[in-house]
C-alpha positions as CSV (number, residue, x, y, z in Angstrom):
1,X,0.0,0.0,0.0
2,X,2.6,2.4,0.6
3,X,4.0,1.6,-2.7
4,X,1.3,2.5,-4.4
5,X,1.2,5.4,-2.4
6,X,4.5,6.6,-2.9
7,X,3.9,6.0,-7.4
8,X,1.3,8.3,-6.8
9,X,2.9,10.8,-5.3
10,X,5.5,10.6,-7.9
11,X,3.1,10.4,-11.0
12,X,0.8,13.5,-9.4
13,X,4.3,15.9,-8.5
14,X,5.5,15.3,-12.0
15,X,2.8,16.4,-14.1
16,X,2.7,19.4,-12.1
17,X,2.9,22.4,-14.2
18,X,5.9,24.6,-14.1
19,X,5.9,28.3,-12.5
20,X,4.2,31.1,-13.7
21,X,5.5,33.3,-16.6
22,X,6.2,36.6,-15.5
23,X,7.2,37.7,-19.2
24,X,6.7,36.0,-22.7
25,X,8.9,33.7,-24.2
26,X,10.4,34.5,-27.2
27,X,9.1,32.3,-29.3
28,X,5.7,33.5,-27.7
29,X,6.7,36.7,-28.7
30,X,7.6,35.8,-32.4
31,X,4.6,33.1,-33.2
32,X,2.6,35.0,-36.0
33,X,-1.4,35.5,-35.7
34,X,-3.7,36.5,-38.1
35,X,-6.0,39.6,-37.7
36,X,-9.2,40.3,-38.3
37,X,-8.0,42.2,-41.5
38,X,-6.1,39.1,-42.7
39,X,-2.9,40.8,-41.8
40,X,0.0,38.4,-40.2
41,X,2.2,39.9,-37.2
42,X,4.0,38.4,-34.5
43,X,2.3,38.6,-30.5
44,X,5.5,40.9,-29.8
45,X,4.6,43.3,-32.4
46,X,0.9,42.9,-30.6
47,X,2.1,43.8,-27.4
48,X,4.3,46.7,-29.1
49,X,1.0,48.2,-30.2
50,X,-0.2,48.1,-26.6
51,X,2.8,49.4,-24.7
52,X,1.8,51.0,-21.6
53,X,-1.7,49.7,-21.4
54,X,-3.1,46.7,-19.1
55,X,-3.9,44.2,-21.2
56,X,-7.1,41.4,-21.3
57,X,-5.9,38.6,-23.1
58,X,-8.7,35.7,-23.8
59,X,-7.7,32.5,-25.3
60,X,-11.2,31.1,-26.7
61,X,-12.8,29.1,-29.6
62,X,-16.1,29.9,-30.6
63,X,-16.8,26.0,-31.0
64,X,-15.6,26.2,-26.5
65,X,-18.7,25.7,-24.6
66,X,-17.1,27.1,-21.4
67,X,-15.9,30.4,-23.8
68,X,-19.6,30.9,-24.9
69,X,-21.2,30.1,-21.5
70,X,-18.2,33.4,-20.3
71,X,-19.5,35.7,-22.5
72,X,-22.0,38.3,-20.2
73,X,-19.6,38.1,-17.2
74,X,-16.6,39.0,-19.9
75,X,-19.1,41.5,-21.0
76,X,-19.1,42.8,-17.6
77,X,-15.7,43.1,-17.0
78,X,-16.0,44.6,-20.2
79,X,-17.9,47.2,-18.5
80,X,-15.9,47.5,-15.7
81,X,-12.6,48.1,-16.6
82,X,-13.5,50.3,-20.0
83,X,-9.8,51.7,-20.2
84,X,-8.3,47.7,-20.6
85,X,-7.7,46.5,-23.9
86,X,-9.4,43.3,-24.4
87,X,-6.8,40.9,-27.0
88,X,-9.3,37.6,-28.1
89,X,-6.7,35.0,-29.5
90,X,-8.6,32.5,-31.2
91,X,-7.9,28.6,-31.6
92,X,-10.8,28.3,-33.9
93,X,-10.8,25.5,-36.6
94,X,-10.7,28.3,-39.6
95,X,-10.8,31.8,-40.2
96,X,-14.0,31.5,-41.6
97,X,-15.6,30.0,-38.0
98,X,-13.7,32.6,-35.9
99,X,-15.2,35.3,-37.7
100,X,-18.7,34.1,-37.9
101,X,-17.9,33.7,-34.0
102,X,-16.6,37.5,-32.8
103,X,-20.1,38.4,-35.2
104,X,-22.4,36.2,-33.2
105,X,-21.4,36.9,-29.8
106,X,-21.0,40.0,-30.4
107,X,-17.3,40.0,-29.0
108,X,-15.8,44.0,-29.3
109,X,-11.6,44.3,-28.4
110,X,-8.8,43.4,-30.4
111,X,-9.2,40.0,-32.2
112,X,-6.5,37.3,-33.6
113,X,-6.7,33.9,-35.1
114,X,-3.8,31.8,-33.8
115,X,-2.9,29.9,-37.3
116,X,-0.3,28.0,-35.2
117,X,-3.0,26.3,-32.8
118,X,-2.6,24.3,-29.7
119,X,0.6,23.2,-30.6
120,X,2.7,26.0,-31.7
121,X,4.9,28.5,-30.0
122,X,2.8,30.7,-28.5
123,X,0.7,27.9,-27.2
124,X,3.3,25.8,-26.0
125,X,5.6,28.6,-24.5
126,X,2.7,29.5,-22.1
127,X,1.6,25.8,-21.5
128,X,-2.1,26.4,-22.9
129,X,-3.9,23.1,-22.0
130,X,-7.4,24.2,-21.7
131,X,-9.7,27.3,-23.2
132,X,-11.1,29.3,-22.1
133,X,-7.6,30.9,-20.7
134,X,-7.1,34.5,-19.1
135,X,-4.3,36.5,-19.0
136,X,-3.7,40.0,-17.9
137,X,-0.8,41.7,-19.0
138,X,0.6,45.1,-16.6
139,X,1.6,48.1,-17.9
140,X,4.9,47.3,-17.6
141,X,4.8,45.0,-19.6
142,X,4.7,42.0,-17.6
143,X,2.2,39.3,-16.8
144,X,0.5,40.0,-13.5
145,X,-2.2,36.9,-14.2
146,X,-0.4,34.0,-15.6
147,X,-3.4,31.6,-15.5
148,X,-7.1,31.7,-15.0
149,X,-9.4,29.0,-16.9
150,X,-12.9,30.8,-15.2
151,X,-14.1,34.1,-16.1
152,X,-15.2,34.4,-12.3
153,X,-11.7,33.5,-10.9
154,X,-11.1,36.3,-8.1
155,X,-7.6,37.2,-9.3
156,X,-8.5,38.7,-12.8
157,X,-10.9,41.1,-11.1
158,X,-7.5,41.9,-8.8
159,X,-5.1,41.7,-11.5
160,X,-7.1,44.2,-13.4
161,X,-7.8,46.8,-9.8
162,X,-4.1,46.4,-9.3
163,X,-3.0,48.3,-13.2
């Protein structure tokens, strides 16, 4: 019994995530996203635009039930922190579907399509394993909310007080 006890511990402490990002990796910072224009540029040169601002940054698919069922509280915080840029990185199937998606929810901010999917750089770099996924990004630049998978978590609402 304590054998098996002891493999569990082992098996549950390794797939532990590693710590949180305070900054992006590079090749975070150089995977290339699609905009809403059907222009390509890099997250870095994203983040260039947005210098000095706290940023919103929702990872979401509009086929993600848990992104959809988000929506009015997002809206909210929407509301509540007007001088935030909201960044919507999507992980939609095709272009097509993410921009029938922003249409039908209604979803107003800065929107990208993430051509390299789950398994590129960007979404590797930060570990991405589930959507929805919320990130808030300081005005200095760095990432003051590494993680959140609920719209409701506590810390984006403190995150977003504390820019």
């Amino acid at each position: 019994m304590k054998y098996i006890a002891v493999l569990l511990f082992l098996f549950f402490s390794s797939c532990s995530k590693g710590q949180d990002l305070v900054e992006f990796p590079d090749k975070a910072l150089a995977d290339v996203f699609v905009s809403i224009d059907g222009l390509q540029t890099s997250f870095g040169s994203v983040l260039e635009t947005h210098k000095g601002e706290t940023i919103f940054v929702d990872i979401w698919a509009a086929w993600c039930r848990d992104c959809i069922k988000s929506m009015p509280q997002l809206k909210k915080l929407q509301e509540d922190f007007p001088k935030t840029t909201f960044l919507f990185l999507s992980l939609d199937k095709g272009i097509d579907s993410w921009k029938k998606g922003i249409k039908k929810y209604n979803l107003e901010g800065e929107h990208y399509f993430m051509s390299s999917g789950w398994k590129g750089p960007f979404a590797t770099a930060i570990d991405l394993d589930w959507i929805p996924r919320y990130m808030v990004i300081d005005t200095t630049g760095k990432i003051s909310l590494y993680r959140a998978i609920a719209i409701d978590d506590y810390r984006i609402q403190e995150a977003l007080k504390n820019n």
